[in-house]
Each structure stands twice: as structure tokens, then as C-alpha cells.
C-alpha positions in Angstrom: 20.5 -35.2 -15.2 20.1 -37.4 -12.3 22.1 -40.9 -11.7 21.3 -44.0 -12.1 21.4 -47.0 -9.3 20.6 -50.7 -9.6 19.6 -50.2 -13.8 19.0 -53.7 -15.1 19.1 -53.0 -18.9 21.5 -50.6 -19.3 21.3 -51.0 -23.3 18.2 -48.9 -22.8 19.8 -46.1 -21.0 21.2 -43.8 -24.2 17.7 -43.4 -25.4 16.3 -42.6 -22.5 18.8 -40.0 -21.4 19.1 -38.2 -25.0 14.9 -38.1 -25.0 15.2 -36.2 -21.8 18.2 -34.3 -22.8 16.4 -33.1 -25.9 13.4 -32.1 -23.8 15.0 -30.4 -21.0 17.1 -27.8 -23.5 14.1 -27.6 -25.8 15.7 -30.0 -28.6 12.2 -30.9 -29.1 12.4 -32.2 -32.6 15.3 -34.4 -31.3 13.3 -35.4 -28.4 10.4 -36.5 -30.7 12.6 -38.4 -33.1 13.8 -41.1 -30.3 9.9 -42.1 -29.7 7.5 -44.4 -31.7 5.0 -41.3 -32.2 3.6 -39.8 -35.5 3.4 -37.5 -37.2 7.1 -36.4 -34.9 5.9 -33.3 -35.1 2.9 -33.6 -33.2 4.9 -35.2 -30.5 7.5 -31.7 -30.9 4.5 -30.2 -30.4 3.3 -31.6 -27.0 6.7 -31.2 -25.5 7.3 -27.8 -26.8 3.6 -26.9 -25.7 4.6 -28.0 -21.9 6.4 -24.9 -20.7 3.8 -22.6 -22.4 0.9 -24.5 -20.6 2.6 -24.0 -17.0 4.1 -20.3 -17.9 7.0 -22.4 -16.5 10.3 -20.4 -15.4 12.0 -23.7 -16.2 11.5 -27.2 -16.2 13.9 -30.0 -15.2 14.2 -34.0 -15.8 16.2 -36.7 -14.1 15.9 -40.5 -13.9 14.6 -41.6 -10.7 11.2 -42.5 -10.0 10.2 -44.1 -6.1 8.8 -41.6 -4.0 10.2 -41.4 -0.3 8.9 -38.8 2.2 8.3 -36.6 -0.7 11.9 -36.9 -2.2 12.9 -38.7 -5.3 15.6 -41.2 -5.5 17.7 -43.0 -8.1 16.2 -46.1 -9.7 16.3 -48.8 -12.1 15.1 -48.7 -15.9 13.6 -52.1 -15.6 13.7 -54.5 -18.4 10.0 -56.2 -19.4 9.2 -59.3 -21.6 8.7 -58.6 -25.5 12.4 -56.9 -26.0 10.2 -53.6 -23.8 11.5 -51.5 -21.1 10.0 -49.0 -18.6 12.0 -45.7 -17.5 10.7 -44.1 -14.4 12.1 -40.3 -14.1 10.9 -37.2 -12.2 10.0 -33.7 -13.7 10.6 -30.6 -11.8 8.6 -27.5 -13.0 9.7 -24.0 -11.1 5.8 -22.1 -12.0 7.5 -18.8 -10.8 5.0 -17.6 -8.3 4.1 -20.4 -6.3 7.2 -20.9 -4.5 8.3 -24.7 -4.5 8.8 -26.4 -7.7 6.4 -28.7 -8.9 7.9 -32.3 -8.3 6.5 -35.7 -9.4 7.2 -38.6 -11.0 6.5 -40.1 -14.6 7.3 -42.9 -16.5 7.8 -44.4 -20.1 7.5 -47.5 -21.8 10.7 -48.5 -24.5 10.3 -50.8 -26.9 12.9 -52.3 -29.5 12.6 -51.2 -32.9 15.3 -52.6 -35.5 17.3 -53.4 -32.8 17.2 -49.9 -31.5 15.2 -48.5 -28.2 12.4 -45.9 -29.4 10.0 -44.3 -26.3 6.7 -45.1 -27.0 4.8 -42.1 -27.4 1.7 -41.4 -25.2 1.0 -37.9 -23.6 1.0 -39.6 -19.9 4.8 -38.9 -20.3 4.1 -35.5 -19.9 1.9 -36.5 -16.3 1.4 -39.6 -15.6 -2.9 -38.0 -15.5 -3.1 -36.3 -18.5 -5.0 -38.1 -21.2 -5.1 -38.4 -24.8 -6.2 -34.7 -26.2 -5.9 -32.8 -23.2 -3.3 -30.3 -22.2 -2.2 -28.8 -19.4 -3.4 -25.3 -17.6 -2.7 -23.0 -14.8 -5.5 -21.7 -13.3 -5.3 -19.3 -10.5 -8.4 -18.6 -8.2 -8.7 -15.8 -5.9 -11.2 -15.8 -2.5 -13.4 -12.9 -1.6 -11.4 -10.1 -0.5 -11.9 -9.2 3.1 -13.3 -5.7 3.6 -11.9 -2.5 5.6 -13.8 -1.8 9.1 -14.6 1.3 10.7 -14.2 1.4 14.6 -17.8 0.1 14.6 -17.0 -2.8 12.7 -19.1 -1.5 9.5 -17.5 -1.7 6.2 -15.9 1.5 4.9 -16.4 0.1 1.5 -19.1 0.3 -1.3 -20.0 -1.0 -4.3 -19.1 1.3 -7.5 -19.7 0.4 -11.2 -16.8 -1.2 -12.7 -15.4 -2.7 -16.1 -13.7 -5.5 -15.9 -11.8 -6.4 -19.3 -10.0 -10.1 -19.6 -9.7 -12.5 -22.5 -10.7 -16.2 -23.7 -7.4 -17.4 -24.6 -8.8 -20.0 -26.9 -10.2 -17.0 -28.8 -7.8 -14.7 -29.1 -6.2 -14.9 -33.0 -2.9 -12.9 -31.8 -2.8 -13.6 -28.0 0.5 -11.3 -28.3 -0.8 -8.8 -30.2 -4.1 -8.2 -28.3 -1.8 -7.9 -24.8 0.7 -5.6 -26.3 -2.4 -3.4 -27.7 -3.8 -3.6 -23.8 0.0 -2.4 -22.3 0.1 0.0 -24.9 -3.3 2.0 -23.8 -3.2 1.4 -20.4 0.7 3.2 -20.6 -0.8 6.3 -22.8 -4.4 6.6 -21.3 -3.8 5.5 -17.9 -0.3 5.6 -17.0 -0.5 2.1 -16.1 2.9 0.0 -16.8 1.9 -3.7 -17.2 4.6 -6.4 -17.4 3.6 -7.9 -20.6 5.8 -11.1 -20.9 4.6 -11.9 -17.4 1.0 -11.6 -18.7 1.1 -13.0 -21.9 2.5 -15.6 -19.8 -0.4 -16.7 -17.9 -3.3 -15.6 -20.5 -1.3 -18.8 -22.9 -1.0 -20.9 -19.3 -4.6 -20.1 -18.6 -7.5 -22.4 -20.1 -8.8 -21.9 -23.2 -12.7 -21.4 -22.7 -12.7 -19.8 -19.3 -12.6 -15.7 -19.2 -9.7 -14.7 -17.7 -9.7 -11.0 -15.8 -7.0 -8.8 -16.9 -7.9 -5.2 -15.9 -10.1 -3.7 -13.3 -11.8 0.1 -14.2 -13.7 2.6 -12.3 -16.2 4.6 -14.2 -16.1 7.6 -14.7 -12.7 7.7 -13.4 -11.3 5.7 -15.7 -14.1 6.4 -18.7 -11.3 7.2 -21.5 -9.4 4.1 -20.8 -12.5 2.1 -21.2 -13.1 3.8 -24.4 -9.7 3.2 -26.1 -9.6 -0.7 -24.3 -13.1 -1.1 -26.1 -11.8 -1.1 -29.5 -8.8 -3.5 -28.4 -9.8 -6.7 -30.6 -9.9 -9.8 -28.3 -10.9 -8.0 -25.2 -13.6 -8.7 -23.5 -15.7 -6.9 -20.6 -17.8 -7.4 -18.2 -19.6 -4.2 -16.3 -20.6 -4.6 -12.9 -21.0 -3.5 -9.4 -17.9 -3.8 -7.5 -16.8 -3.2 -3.5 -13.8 -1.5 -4.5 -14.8 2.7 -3.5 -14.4 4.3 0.3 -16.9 5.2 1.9 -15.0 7.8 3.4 -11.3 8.5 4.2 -9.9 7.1 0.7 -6.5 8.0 0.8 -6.6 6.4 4.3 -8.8 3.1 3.0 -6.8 3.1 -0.6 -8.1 1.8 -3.9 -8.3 -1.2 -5.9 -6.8 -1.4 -9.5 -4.3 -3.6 -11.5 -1.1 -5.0 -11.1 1.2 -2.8 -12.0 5.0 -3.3 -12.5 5.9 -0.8 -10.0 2.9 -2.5 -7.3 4.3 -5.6 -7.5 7.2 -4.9 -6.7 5.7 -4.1 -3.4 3.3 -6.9 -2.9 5.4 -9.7 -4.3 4.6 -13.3 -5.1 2.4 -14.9 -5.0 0.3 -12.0 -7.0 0.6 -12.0 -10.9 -0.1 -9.3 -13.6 -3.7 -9.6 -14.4 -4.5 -9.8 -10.7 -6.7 -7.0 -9.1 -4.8 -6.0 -5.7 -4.6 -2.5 -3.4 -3.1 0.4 -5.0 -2.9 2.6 -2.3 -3.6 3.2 1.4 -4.1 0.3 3.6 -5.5 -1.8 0.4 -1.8 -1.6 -0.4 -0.2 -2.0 2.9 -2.3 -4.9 3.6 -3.0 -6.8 0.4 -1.7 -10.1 1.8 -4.2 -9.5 4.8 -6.8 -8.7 2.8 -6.7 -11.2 -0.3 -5.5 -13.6 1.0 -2.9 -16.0 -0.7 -4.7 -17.1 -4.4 -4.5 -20.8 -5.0 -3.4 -21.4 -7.6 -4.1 -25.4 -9.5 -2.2 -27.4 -12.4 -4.8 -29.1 -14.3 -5.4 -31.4 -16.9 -8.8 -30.7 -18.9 -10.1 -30.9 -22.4 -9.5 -28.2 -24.9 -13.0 -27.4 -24.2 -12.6 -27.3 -20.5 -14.4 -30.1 -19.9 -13.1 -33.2 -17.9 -10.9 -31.0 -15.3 -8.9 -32.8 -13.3 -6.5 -31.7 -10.3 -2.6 -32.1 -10.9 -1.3 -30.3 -8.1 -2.5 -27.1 -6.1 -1.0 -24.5 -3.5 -1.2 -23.3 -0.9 -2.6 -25.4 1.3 -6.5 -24.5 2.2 -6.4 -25.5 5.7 -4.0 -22.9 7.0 -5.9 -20.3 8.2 -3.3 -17.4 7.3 -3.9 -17.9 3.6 -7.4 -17.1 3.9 -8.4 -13.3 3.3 -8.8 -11.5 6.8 -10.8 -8.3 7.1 -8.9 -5.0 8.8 -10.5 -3.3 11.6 -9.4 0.4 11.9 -10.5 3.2 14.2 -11.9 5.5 12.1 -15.2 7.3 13.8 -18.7 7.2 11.4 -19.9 9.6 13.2 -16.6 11.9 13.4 -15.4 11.2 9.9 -17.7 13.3 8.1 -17.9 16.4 10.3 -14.3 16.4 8.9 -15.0 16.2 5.7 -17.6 18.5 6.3 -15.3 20.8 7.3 -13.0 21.0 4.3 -16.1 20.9 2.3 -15.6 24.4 0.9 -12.1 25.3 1.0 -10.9 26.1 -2.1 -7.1 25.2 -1.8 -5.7 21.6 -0.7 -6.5 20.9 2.9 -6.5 18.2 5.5 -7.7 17.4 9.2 -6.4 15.0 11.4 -8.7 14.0 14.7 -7.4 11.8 17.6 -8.7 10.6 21.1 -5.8 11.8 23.4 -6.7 9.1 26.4 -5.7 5.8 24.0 -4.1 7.5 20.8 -7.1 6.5 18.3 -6.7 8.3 15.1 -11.2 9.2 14.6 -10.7 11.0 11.3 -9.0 11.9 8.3 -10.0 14.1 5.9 -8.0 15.1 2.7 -9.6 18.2 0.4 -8.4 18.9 -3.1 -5.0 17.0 -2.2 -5.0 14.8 -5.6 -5.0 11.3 -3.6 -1.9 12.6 -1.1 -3.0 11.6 2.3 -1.4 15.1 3.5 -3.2 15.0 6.6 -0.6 12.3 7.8 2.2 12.5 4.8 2.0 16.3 4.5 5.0 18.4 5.6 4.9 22.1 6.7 6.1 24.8 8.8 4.0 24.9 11.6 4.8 28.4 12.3 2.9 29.4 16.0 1.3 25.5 16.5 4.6 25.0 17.1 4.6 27.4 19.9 3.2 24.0 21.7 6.3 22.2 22.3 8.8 25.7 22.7 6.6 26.9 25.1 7.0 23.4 26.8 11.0 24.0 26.4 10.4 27.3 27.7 8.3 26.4 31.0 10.3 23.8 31.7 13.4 26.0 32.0 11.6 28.0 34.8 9.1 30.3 33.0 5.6 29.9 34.2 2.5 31.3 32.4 2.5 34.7 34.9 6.2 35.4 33.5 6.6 39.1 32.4 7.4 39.3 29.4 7.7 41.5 26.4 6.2 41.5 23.0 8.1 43.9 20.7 7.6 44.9 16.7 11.1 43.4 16.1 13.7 41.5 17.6 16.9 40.2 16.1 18.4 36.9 17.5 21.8 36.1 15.9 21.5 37.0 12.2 17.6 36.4 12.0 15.1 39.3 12.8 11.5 38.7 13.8 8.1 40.8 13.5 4.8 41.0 14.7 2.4 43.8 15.6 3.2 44.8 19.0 1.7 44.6 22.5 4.0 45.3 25.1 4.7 43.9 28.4 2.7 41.5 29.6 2.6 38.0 31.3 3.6 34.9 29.1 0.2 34.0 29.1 -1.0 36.8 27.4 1.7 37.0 24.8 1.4 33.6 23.8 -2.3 33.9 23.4 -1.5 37.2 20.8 0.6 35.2 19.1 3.2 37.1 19.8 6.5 35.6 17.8 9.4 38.3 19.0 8.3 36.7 22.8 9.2 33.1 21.7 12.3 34.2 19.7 13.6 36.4 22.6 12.8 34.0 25.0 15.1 30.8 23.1 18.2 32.7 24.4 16.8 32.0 28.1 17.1 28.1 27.8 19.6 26.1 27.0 21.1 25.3 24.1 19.5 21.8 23.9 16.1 22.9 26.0 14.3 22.6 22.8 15.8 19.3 21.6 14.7 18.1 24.9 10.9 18.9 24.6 11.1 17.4 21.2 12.5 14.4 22.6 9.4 14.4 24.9 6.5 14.7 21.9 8.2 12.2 20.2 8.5 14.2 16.5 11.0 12.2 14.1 10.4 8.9 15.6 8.8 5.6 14.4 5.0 5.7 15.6 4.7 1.8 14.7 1.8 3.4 12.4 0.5 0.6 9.5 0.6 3.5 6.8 2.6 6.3 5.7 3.0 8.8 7.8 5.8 11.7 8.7 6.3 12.2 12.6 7.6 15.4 12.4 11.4 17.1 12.0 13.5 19.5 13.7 17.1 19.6 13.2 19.8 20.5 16.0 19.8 24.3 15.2 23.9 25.6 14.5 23.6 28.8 16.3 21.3 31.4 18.0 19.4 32.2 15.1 18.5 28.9 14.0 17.4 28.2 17.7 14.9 31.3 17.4 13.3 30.8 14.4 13.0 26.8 15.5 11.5 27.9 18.5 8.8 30.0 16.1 7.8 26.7 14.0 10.2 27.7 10.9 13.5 27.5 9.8 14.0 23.6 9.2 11.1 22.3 11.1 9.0 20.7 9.4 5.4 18.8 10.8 2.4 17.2 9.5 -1.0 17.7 10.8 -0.9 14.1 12.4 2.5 15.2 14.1 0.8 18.3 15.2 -2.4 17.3 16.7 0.0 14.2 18.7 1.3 17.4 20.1 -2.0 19.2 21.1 -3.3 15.1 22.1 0.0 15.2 24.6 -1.0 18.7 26.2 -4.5 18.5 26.3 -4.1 14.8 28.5 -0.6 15.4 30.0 0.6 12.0 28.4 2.3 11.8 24.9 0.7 8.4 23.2 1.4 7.7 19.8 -1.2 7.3 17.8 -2.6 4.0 16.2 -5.0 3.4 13.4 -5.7 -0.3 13.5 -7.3 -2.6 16.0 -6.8 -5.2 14.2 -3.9 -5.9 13.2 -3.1 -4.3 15.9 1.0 -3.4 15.7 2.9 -3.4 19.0 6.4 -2.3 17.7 5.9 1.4 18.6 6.7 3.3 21.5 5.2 3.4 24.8 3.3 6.0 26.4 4.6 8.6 28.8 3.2 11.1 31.2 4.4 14.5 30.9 5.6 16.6 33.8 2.8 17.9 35.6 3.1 21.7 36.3 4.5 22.9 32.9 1.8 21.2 31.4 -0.8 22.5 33.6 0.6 25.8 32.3 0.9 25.1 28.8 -2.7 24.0 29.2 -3.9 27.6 30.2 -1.6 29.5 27.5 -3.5 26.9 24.8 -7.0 27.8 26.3 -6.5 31.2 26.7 -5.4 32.0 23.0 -8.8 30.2 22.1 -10.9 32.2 24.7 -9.2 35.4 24.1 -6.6 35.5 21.5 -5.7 34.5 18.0 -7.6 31.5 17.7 -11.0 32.7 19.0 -13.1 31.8 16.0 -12.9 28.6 17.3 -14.1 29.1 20.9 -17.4 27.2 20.5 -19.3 25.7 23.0 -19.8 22.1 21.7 -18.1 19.4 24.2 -16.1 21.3 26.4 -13.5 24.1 26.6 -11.5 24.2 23.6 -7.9 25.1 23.0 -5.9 25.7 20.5 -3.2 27.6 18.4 -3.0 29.1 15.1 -0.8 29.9 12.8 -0.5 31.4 9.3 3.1 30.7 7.7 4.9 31.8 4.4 7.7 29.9 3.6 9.8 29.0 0.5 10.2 26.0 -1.2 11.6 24.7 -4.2 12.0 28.2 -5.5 8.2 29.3 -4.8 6.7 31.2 -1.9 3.7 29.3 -0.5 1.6 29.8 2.4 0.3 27.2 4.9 -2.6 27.7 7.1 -2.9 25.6 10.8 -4.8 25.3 13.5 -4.3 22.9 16.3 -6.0 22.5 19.6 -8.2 19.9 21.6 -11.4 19.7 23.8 -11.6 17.0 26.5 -10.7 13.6 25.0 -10.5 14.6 21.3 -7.2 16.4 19.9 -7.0 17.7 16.0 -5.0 19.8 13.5 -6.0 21.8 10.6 -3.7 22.4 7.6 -4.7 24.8 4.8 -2.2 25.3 1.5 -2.9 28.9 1.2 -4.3 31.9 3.4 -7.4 30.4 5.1 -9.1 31.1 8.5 -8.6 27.5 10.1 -9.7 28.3 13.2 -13.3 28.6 11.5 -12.6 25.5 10.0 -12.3 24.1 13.7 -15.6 25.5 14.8 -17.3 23.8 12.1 -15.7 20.6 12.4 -16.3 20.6 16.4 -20.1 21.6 15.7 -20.6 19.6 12.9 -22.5 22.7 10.9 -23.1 22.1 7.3 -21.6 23.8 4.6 -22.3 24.1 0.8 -19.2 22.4 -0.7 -17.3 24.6 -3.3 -18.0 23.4 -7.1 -14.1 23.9 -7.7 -10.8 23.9 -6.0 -8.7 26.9 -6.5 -4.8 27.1 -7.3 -3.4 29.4 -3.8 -0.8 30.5 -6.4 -3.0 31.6 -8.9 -6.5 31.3 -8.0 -7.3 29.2 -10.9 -9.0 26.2 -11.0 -7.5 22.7 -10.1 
């Protein structure tokens, strides 16, 4: 409780502090049996009935009542003629979400009853507004959500049919039961976890008449759920057309869905169960951006609804930062589906990266049969021979050159590993690399220093922080602890581990002798990564030729099409173990002038075909089903 400073009738003061006492712990009963009102438990009841109106987190009291810059300060209780007395005081309401508490002032006329002080009862005590037969409600209003761009400025999103299911809290018979029934389905049929204290919270806060939005579904998607939420008694819903699908690149552009527990965690105040925010992608990244900040208003209105009238409201509405703000990204419409394209009939999980090497611009990315993963950025793999990229940049920048004799035998053993490939004999470096000749690369790591590799890693910037707005992995390749580690580094596996996005920075960073990293928005555009660097010139020039030649004449030349220029290029076909299992990954990686790419297939593939399709843009009849690599069942 606050002080009191200059009070004028203190016989008046007991009363005044026990009714606000009482209030503040919840002693309503107490609180009601100090005032002139009746029946007292009506006047419990309007007290009682505050905190429930505001979903308030807690809700404080203290004498004082003139205003001063905003702050309260201690005052008199002031006697008046007729044995009455008026008690100014302020209330403090914490609403949880909306940051400051709720401060104002209040007052109450005292008047003598049998010689003892009794409030007299009058619901302006609750707010100084708030009339006879009206109560107090929260109501929360959210602004257009600002769309996703593609490097055009077009919208990457489209309208999809969806079923919105809320409530009229002034309907609802059980307004615990029906939101415990909602949680409950959502957790079996949906896997959605809903805070249901927090909800049950604002559906009693919210007014009575006006429908209140507490889930967002996708059909068919989400068809079941919409089933079982049907028969939920109380519910109601609303079908219509929604902005909430991608156009294309959906694990890139994300989806729309409830809160969720676990989402708002991320996201934070000021957004509330009930809400429809991002779930994944940049919808979630960006949900502040792109929703804005809700306000949200105290009101005071008729049960009915009618007769609103503002009490208080945040934020304010003429900062421009709380308004929603689209995202501009650099996504290519015309790139984007040759991508998808691609992958259209590959029957195992697959993804494709695409990037302009002279700024960094990421143009495309494609995800196949990947269950919502964005694998094309998150994914982690061997990259087997792709990798032969950045050793072969180790290795010509410890003096090889591309005209370097060298051998290519069946098997070579390098500490305790040995390594096999079909063999070809001597022949210049060139020419190896182009056969995709492994024993070559694993001899040669014994030729360069110990650190040589370490250093060309350093150079294509794998394992660092690309300032990127979304998920991504950058790529990993421990210090090796001895010879044989070194080799089978040097060879893409052991430890090393890459995504397509890591990989195609690599082939970006050859095919325009400057490592960029890559960005995905223009706006926001984030300037926290690092800067771009030119690479040395000659061992580039020659890692240029040993990428072109294995397109033009080697391993990769099912993708040596003529569509834009030269292209160049690696491939790779890798088994590897992980978590017990032997799986295979599938890569190819190369460039043509100004556009740098990576394929990534989970399972034996020809990705190099996958190339010439995406760099052609030829159409392909997508595959009715995705098939297991392990088993070649269906997904």
C-alpha cells in the first residue's frame, strides 16, 4: 500500500485501507462488506470479476491520486460536507503481454453510516469510465500481415482454403471445458501443445459477443483435426481463403499456424495463444517484421458489446516499427521452378541450392521429399569428390599446378586408412581430378603441409557465421589427428561434413575467384557477416580448368550442356555411416558464368543429370511417390 501525505480526515483512513486491502489479496467478500452496496455479493462479484476481465497477472492498489508527468503521488482523503469523504487511490494492473503496467487513478466517495465510514458502492471504482452494467474486456487486434517478396517484388504467397475455429465467450456454457477439449485434440491429432491457462485466459478477458480466433487449419493438411475440432461443443468456424501457402520455396518462405507453446517461446511477447503467427522459415524468423506488434485495448462496453469505449491501448500507432513490414528476398521466379523442376522425379529426399557468384544472391531453393527440412541449407553430408574443390585448392596452392604428373592407383594406404578407385595411371592432375580419381587426392595430402588444408578452409569460409536470416550449416571439417584423417578429409569424408548451400559457396568462389557469402534478403538486409575476398589468382585459374574439364570430359559429363555457358562441376557419390545405418548421398556441384549450384541426392542418383535439367529447364513428369533409399518403399 502506498502512504499517505497531507490526509485531512484521518478517521476515514481504516476503511479505506482495509477495502483496498481486501481487494488487492482477493478478500473480496471483506472488501464488499466495508461499502454501502447490495446485495454484497454482487459487489464481491464486480471485484472478483476484475482480474478475470483483464487476464491480469496481478493487480495492485495504493492511496494517491494527482497525476504528475505520468507518476502518481501521495495525497489527501479529503473530508466533504454531509459527514462524506472522497479517497483518491491508483490501480496498477500488470496485463502480462503488453509490457508496462496499466496505471491510473480512481476515486471513492465515503459516507458515515452509524458513526462508521462505509465506501459507497458504484462500479466507477473499478475505472473511473466504466458505467453501471458494463464490464471490462481485453481486446487484442492484429493488422494485415505483410507478405514475403520474391527478388521481383511479387508475393511468394497464395491464398489456400482455411478453417478458422474461435469461440463467443458469452456463449460458451463451460469456457474451461470447451478449451481443454481444443488442447486435448490439437495434442493427439495435430501434435500441437497449446498453453491452456494462457488461453482460457484471454477467451474469459475477451468480449462476450465478438468471435474470437483460436486456431488456424489448412485443408487437406490438416483435414482430421478439423474433423475431431468439429464435434468440440462451443467451437466455432469459419472457412475461408487465406494468404498463408508458398508459392514456391516453402521451407524457405515457412508456414502460418497457431501458437504453440514451444513457438512462443521463440517469438515472445507481445504474441498470445490463440494468435496465428510463422511456424517455420522466415514466417518464423521474422514474425515481428511481418505482423507487426498487435494492439492490444482495455475497454469498457456493454455485455452485449455495445457502447465500447477506450480505457487504455498499446502500442502506440504512430511508431512506424509496430506496423507489419513486408520481406523482400532474392529468390529468382524464373529460376525457382527449373529447381523444383529438377527434383521433380527423384524418388528419394533431395535438394538444390542456386546462387549468383558476382553478389552472393541465393536464386533458388528447392527441397524434394525432405518432410519440411530445408536440407538444401540445413542438410549435412559427406561431400565425398565436391570436396575435391577446396583440397585441390590446398593442393595447388602448395605448388601443384593442373599439368602436375601424377598417379592414379587402385589402392593407396595413407596412415591407417586405405583408398580405392578404378585405376588410370599416370597422368597430369588435370586429368586425374577430372576421373575422379580419390587415391590421387589421398596420396597427394602427404605433399602439403600439415595445416595446407585447414588453410584453404579458412579461405571458403566453411564453419563460419554467414550473417544468413535463416538456418543454415556453413559447413565442418575438423583439424584431422594424423595422416590418415588428413587423406580421407582431403577426399570429402571422414568428419567433414557440408550442406548443399556450403558446397555451391564453394563452386560460387571458384567459378568467380572471390569467396562471397551468400545472402537471402534485401530487405532486411543484415550486414553482420563477413566480407568478401578475392582469391589468389593462378590456383584458381587452375582449379577453374580441373572443374571444367571433369564436366567436358570426365565424371560429371552428363551435365555438359550447352545452355548459358561452359559449365563445370564435380560429382560425387558417397556411402557413409551414421547412427548405426549405411546411407548413400548423391552431389553434384559446379557453376556456369554468374550462376553457382549444388545438388544433393539421399541415395544412389545420377545428379549430374539432375544439373542438365535444372540448367535447361526440360520438363519432367514428377514421380507419383517418394521412395525410402533404404528400402525402396514408399514415404
Amino acid at each position: 500500500m502506498g502512504g499517505l501525505t497531507a490526509c485531512t480526515d484521518p478517521s476515514a483512513m481504516p476503511t479505506v485501507r482495509d477495502f483496498l486491502i481486501a481487494w488487492q489479496v482477493g478478500n473480496y467478500s471483506a472488501a464488499a462488506g466495508l461499502t454501502t452496496g447490495a446485495p454484497r455479493t454482487a459487489v464481491a462479484a464486480a471485484l472478483s470479476q476484475v482480474r478475470t476481465q483483464l487476464d491480469a497477472a496481478s493487480l495492485r492498489l495504493a492511496i494517491g491520486a494527482r497525476a504528475r508527468d505520468g507518476q502518481v503521488q501521495g495525497v489527501s482523503i479529503d473530508k466533504l460536507p454531509d459527514h462524506r469523504a472522497l479517497a483518491r487511490f491508483s490501480i496498477s494492473i500488470d496485463l502480462g503481454e503488453s509490457g508496462d503496467p496499466w496505471t491510473y487513478t480512481s476515486a471513492m466517495d465515503l459516507r458515515q453510516v452509524d458513526g462508521n465510514w462505509r465506501v459507497v458502492w458504484q462500479p466507477s471504482i473499478i475505472n473511473p469510465k466504466l458505467k453501471p452494467g458494463q464490464r471490462l474486456a481485453v481486446i487484442s487486434e492484429t493488422a494485415e500481415r505483410a507478405s514475403i517478396l520474391d527478388s521481383s517484388g511479387r508475393s511468394l504467397q497464395k491464398n489456400v482454403t482455411a478453417d478458422i475455429f474461435g469461440v463467443y465467450p458469452g456463449r460458451l456454457a463451460d469456457p474451461k471445458r470447451t478449451i481443454d477439449q481444443l488442447a486435448e485434440a490439437t495434442r493427439k491429432n495435430g501434435g500441437i501443445t497449446l498453453d491452456v491457462d494462457r488461453l482460457l485466459g484471454r477467451v474469459q478477458s475477451a468480449p462476450p459477443n465478438t468471435f474470437m480466433p483460436l486456431l488456424t487449419l489448412v485443408r487437406p493438411t490438416d483435414n482430421a483435426l478439423i474433423l475431431r475440432l468439429a464435434r468440440v461443443a462451443g467451437l466455432e468456424r469459419h472457412t475461408g481463403s487465406e494468404p498463408i501457402g508458398a508459392v514456391f520455396a516453402p521451407e524457405v518462405v515457412g508456414g502460418l499456424g497457431p501458437a504453440t507453446s514451444e513457438t512462443l517461446q521463440q517469438v515472445g511477447a507481445p504474441y498470445q495463444p490463440g494468435d496465428t503467427i510463422g511456424t517455420s522459415g522466415l514466417q518464423l524468423v521474422l514474425q515481428r517484421r511481418l505482423a507487426g506488434i498487435p494492439t492490444v485495448r482495455v475497454v469498457a462496453q456493454d455485455p452485449s458489446g455495445a457502447n465500447t469505449q477506450t480505457l487504455a491501448s498499446w502500442p502506440k500507432p504512430d511508431v512506424p516499427a509496430n506496423h507489419p513490414q513486408s520481406v523482400q528476398t532474392t529468390l529468382n521466379r524464373s529460376l525457382q521452378p527449373r529447381a523444383d523442376n529438377a527434383l521433380s522425379d527423384v524418388g528419394a529426399p533431395a535438394s538444390l541450392i542456386a546462387l549468383r557468384p558476382s553478389t552472393g544472391e541465393i536464386l533458388a531453393v528447392a527441397n524434394r521429399g525432405t518432410g519440411g527440412r530445408n536440407l538444401a541449407m540445413e542438410g549435412s553430408y559427406p561431400p565425398g569428390l565436391t570436396f575435391g574443390i577446396v583440397s585441390a585448392d590446398a593442393l595447388l596452392h602448395s605448388g601443384l599446378t593442373r599439368d602436375t604428373k601424377t598417379d592414379c592407383p587402385a589402392s593407396v594406404t595413407v596412415g591407417n586408412r586405405t583408398f580405392t578407385n578404378r585405376a588410370h595411371g599416370q597422368q597430369s592432375f588435370a586429368r586425374n581430378f577430372a576421373s575422379g580419381c580419390a587415391t590421387t587426392i589421398a596420396q597427394l595430402s602427404t605433399r602439403t603441409a600439415p595445416n595446407a588444408l585447414q588453410q584453404a578452409v579458412e579461405r571458403y569460409g566453411f564453419g563460419k557465421d554467414w550473417g544468413l536470416s535463416v538456418p543454415a550449416f556453413t559447413g565442418s571439417v575438423p583439424v584431422a589427428a594424423d595422416a590418415g584423417e588428413r587423406a580421407a578429409e582431403m577426399v570429402g569424408e571422414g568428419r567433414v561434413r557440408m550442406s548443399p548451400l556450403a558446397m555451391a559457396v564453394a563452386a560460387s568462389a571458384a567459378q568467380s575467384a572471390t569467396w562471397r557469402p551468400p545472402f537471402l534478403l534485401t530487405d532486411p538486409r543484415t550486414a553482420d557477416g563477413p566480407q568478401a575476398r578475392p582469391l589468389d589468382v593462378a590456383p584458381t585459374s587452375d582449379l577453374q580448368n580441373l572443374l571444367r574439364r571433369a564436366v567436358a570430359s570426365g565424371t560429371a559429363r552428363a551435365a555438359n550442356v550447352h545452355s548459358g555457358g561452359n559449365v563445370s562441376g564435380v560429382v560425387a557419390v558417397v556411402k557413409y555411416q551414421e547412427n548405426g545405418q549405411e546411407k548413400t548421398v548423391s552431389w553434384f556441384v559446379g557453376s556456369r558464368p554468374d550462376l553457382a549450384f549444388a545438388v544433393a541426392v539421399e541415395g544412389r542418383a545420377s545428379p549430374a543429370k539432375i544439373a542438365a535439367r535444372f540448367l535447361t529447364g526440360t520438363r519432367v513428369t514428377p514421380s507419383p511417390t517418394l521412395s525410402n533409399p533404404a528400402t525402396g518403399t514408399p514415404r
